[in-house]
ROSE-4610 file (N, C-alpha, C; in Angstrom, 1 decimal, always signed):
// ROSE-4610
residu = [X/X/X/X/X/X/X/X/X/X/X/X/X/X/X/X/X/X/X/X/X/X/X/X/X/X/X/X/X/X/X/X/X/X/X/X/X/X/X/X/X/X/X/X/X/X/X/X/X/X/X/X/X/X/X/X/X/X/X/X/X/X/X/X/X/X/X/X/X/X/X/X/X/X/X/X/X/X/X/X/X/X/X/X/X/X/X/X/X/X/X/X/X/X/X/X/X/X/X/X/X/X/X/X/X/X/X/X/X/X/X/X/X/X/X/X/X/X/X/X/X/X/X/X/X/X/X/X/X/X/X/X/X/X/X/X/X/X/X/X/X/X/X/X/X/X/X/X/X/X/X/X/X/X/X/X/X/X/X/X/X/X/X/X/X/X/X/X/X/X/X/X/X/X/X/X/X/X/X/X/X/X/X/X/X/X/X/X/X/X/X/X/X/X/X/X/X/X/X/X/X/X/X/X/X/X/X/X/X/X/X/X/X/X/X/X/X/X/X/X/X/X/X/X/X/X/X/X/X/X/X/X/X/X/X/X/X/X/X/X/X/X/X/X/X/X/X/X/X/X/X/X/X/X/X/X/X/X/X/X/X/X/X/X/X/X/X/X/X/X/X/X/X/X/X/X/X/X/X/X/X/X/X/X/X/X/X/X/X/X/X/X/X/X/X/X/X/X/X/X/X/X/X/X/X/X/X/X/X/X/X/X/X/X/X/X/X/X/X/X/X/X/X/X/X/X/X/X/X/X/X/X/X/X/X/X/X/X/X/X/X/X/X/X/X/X/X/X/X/X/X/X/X/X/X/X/X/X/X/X/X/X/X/X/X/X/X/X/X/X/X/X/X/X/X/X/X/X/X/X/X/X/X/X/X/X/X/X/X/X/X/X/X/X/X/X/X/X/X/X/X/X]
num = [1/1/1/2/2/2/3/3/3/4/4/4/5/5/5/6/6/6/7/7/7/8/8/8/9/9/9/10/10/10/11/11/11/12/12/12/13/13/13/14/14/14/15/15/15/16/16/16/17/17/17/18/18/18/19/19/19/20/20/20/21/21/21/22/22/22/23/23/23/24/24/24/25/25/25/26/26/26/27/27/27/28/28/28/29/29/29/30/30/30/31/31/31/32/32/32/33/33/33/34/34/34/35/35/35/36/36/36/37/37/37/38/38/38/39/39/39/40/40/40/41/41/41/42/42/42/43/43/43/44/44/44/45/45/45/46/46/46/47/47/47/48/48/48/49/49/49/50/50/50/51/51/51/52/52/52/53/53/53/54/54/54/55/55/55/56/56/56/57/57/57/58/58/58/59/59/59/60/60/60/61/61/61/62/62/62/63/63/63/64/64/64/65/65/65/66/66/66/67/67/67/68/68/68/69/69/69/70/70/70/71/71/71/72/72/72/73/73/73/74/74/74/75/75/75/76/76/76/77/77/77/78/78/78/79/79/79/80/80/80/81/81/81/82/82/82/83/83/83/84/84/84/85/85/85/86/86/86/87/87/87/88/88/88/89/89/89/90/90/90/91/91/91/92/92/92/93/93/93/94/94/94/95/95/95/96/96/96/97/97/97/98/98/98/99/99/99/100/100/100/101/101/101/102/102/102/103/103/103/104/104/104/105/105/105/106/106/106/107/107/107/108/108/108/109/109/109/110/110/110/111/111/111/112/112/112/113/113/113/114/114/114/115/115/115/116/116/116/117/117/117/118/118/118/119/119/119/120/120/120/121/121/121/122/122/122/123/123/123/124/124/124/125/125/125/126/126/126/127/127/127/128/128/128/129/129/129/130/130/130/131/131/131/132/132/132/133/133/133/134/134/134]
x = [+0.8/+0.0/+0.9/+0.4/+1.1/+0.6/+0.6/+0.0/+0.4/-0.5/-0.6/-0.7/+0.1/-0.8/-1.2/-2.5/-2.5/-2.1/-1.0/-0.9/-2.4/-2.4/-3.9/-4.0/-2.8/-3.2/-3.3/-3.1/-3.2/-4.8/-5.2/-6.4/-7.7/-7.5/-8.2/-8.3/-7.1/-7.3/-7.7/-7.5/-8.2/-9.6/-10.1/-11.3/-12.1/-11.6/-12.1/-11.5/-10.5/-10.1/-9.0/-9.5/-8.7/-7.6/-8.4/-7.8/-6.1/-6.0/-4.9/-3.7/-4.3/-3.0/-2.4/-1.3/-0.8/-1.5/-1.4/-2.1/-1.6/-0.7/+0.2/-0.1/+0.1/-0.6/-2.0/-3.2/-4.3/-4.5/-4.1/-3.4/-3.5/-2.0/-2.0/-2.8/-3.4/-4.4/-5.9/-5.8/-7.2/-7.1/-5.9/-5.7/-6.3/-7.6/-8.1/-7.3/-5.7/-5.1/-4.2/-4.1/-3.3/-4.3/-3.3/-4.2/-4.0/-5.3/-5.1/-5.6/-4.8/-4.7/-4.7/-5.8/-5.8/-5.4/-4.8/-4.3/-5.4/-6.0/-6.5/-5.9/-4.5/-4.2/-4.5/-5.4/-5.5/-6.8/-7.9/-9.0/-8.8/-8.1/-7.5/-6.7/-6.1/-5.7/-6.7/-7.4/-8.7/-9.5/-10.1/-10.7/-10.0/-8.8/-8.3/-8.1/-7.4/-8.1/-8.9/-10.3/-11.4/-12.1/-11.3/-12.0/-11.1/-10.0/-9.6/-9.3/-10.2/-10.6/-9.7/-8.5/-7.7/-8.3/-9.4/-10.2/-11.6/-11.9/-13.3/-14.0/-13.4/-13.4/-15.1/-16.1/-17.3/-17.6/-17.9/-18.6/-17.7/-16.7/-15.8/-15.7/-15.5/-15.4/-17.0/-17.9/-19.7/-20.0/-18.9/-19.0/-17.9/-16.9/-15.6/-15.5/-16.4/-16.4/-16.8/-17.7/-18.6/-17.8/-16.8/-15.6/-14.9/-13.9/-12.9/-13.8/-15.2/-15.5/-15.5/-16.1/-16.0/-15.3/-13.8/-12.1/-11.6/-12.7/-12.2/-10.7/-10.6/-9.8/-9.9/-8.7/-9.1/-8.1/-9.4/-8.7/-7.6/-6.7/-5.5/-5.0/-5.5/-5.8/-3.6/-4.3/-3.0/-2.8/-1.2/-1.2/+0.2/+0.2/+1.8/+3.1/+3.4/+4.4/+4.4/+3.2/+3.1/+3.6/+3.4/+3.4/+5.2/+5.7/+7.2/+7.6/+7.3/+8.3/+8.6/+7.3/+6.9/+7.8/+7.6/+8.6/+10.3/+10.5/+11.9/+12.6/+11.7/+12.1/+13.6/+14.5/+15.9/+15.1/+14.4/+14.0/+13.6/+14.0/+14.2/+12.5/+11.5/+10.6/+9.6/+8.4/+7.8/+6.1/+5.6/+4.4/+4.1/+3.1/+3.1/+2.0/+1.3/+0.4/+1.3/+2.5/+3.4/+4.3/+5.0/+5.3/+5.1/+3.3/+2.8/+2.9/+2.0/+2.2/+3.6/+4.2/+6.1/+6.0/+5.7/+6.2/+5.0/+3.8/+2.9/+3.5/+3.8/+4.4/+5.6/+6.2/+8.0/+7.8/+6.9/+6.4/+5.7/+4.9/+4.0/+4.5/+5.8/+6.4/+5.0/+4.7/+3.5/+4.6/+4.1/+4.6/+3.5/+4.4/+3.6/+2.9/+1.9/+1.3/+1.0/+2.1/+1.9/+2.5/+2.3/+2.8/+3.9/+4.0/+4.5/+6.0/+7.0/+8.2/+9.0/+8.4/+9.1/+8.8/+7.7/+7.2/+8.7/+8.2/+9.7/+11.0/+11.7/+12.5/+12.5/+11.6/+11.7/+11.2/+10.6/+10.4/+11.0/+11.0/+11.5/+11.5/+10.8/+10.6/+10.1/+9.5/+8.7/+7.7/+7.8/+6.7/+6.4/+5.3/+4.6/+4.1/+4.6/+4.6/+3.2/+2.3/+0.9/+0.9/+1.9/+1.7/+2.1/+1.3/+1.2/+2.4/+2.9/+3.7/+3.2/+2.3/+1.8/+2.0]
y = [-1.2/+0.0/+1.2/+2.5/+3.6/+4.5/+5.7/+6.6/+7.6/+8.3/+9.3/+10.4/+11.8/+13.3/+13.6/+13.7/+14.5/+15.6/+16.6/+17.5/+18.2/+19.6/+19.9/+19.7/+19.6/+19.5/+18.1/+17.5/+15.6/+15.6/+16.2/+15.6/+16.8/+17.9/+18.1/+17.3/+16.7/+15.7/+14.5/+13.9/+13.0/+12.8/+14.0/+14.4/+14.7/+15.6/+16.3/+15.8/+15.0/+14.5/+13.5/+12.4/+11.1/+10.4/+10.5/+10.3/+11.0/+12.4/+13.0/+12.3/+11.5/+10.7/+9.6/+9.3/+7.9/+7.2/+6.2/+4.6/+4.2/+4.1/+3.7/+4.4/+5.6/+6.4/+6.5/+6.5/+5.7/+4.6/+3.8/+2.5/+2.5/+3.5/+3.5/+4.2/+5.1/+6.0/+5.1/+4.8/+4.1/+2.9/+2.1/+0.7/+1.1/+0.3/+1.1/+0.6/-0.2/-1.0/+0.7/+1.7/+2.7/+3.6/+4.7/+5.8/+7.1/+7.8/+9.1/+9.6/+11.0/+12.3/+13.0/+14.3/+15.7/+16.5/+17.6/+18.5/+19.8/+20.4/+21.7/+22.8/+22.8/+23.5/+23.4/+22.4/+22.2/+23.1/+22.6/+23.8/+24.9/+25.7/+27.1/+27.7/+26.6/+27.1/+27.1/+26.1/+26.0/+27.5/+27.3/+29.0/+30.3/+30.4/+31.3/+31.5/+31.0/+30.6/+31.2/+30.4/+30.5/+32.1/+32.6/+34.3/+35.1/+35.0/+35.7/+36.0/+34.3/+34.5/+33.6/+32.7/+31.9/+30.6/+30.1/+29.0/+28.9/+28.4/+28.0/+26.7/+26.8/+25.7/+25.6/+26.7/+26.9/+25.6/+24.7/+23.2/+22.1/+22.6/+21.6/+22.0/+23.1/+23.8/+23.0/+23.5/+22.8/+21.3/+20.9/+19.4/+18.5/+19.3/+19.0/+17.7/+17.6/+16.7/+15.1/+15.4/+14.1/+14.1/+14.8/+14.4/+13.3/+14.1/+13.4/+12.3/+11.9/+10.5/+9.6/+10.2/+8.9/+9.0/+9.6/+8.8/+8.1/+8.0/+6.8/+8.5/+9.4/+10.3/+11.1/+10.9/+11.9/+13.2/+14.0/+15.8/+15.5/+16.2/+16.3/+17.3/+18.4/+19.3/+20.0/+21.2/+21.8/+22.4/+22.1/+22.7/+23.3/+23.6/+24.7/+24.4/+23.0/+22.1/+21.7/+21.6/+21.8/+23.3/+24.2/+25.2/+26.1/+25.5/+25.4/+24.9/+23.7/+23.3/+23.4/+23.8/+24.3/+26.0/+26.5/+28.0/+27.6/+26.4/+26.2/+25.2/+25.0/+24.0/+24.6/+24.0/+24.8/+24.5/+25.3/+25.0/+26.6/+27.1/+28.1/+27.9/+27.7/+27.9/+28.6/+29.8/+30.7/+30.4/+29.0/+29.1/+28.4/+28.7/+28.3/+27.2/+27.0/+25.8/+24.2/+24.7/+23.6/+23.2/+24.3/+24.3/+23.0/+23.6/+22.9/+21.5/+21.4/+19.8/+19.1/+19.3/+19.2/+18.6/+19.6/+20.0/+18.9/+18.8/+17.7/+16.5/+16.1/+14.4/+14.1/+15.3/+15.0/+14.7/+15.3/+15.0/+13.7/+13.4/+11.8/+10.5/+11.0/+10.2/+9.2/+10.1/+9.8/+10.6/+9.4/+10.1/+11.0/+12.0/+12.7/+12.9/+12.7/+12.2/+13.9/+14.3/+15.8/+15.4/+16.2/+17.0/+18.0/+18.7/+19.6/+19.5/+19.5/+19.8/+20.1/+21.6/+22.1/+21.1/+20.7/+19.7/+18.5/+18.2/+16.8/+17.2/+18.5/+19.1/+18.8/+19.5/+20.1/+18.7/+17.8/+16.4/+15.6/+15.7/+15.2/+13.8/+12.6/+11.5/+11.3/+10.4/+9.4/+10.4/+10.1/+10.9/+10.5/+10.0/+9.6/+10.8/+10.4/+11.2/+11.2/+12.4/+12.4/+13.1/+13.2/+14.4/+12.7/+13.3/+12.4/+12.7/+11.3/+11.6/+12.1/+12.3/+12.5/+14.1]
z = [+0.0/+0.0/+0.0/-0.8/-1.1/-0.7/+0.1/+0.8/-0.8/-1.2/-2.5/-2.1/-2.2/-1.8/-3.6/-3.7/-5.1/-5.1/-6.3/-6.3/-7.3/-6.8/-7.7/-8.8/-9.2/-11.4/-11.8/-10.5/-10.6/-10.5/-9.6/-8.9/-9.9/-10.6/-11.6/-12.8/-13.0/-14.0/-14.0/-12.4/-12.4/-12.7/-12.3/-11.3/-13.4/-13.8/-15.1/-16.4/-16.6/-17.6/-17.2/-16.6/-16.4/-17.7/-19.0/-20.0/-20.3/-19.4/-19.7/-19.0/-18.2/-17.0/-17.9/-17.8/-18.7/-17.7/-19.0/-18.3/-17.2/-16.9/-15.8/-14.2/-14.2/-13.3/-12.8/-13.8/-13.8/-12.9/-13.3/-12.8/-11.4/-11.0/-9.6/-8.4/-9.3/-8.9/-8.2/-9.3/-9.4/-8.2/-7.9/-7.1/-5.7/-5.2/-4.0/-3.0/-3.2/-2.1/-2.1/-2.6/-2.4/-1.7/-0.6/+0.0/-1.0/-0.9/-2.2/-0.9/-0.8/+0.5/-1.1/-0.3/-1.3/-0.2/-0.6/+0.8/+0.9/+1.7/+2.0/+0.9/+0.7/-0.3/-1.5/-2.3/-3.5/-3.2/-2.8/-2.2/-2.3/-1.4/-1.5/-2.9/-3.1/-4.7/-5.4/-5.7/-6.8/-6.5/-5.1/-4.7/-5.0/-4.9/-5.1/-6.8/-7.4/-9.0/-9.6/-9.0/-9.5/-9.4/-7.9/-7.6/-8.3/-8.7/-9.7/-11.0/-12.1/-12.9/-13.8/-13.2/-13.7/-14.1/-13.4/-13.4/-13.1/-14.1/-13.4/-12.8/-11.4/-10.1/-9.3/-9.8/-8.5/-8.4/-9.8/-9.7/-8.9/-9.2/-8.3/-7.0/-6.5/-5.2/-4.4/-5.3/-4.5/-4.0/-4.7/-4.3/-4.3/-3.3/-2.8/-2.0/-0.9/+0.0/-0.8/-1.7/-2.5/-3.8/-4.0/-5.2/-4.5/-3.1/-2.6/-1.9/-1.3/-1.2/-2.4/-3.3/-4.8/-5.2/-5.0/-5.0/-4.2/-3.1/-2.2/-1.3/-1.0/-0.9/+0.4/+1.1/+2.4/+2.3/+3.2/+2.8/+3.9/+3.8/+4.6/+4.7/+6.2/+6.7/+6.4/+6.9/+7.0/+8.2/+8.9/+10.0/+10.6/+11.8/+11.8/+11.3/+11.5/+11.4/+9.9/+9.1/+7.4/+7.4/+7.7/+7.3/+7.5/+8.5/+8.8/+8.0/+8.1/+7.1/+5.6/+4.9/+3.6/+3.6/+4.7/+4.7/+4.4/+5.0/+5.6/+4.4/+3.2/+2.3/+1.5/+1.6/+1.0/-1.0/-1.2/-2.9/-3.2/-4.2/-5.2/-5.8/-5.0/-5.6/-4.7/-5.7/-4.5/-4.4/-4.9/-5.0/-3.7/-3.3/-1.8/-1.9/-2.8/-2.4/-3.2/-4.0/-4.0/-3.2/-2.4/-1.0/+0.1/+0.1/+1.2/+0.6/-0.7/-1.1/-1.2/-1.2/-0.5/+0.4/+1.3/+2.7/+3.1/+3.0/+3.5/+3.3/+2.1/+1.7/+2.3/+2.4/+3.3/+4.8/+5.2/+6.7/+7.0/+6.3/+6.5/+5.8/+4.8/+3.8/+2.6/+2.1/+1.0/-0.3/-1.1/-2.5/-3.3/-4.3/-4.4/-6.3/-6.5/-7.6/-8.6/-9.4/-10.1/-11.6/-12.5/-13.3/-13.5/-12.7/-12.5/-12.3/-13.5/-12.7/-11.7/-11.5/-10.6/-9.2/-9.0/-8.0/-8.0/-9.1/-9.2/-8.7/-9.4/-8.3/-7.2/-6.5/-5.0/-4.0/-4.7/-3.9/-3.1/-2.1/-0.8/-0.8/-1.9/-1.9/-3.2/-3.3/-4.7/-5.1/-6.6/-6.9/-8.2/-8.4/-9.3/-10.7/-12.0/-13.3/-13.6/-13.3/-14.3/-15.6/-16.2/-17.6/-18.5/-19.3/-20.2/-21.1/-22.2/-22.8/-23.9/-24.7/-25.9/-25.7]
């Protein structure tokens, strides 16, 4: 069993276009013998987003709680010692809701399921490729 943190651009695409994930990731996504953790920060990023016009998150935001149940998915609160440590990360990067998803998986030792390069960088552990190769 694999404890998973989705990063947000993992868990929109899971969530909105699954087809974009390689098969393989899918795969592990999907295996209900793995745990899938979404962080509070993917929330706050989506909301924040969505109020200033970068996304349009409201449908997803309304039905947060009944997304992350029918992923089989627990929210995974953020708290002082997330938030230390996401400050104190020695990484050349300034977005703070990648930070935290960092800084959450390095603390609980969960790999972390993104796209996102700069993510792969700054990863403190295992991390699972969701960008597709095509």
């Amino acid at each position: 069993m694999t404890s998973i943190l989705l990063d947000t651009n993992a868990l929109l695409w899971l969530v909105t276009a699954p087809d974009r994930l390689p098969s393989q990731a899918r795969e592990v996504l999907s295996d209900r013998s793995n745990e899938l953790f979404v962080s509070a920060a993917s929330a706050w990023e989506i909301a924040i987003k969505t109020r200033i016009g970068r996304f349009d998150g409201d449908a997803l935001l309304s039905v947060w709680n009944d997304t992350l149940d029918a992923m089989s998915a627990t929210d995974l609160p953020i708290d002082s010692a997330d938030a230390v440590t996401a400050g104190r990360l020695n990484w050349d990067h300034k977005d703070p809701f990648d930070r935290m998803i960092v800084a959450q998986a390095a603390r609980r030792g969960f790999t972390i399921a993104t796209s996102d390069h700069l993510v792969f960088e700054g990863a403190l552990g295992p991390v699972i490729n969701t960008r597709s190769s095509t």
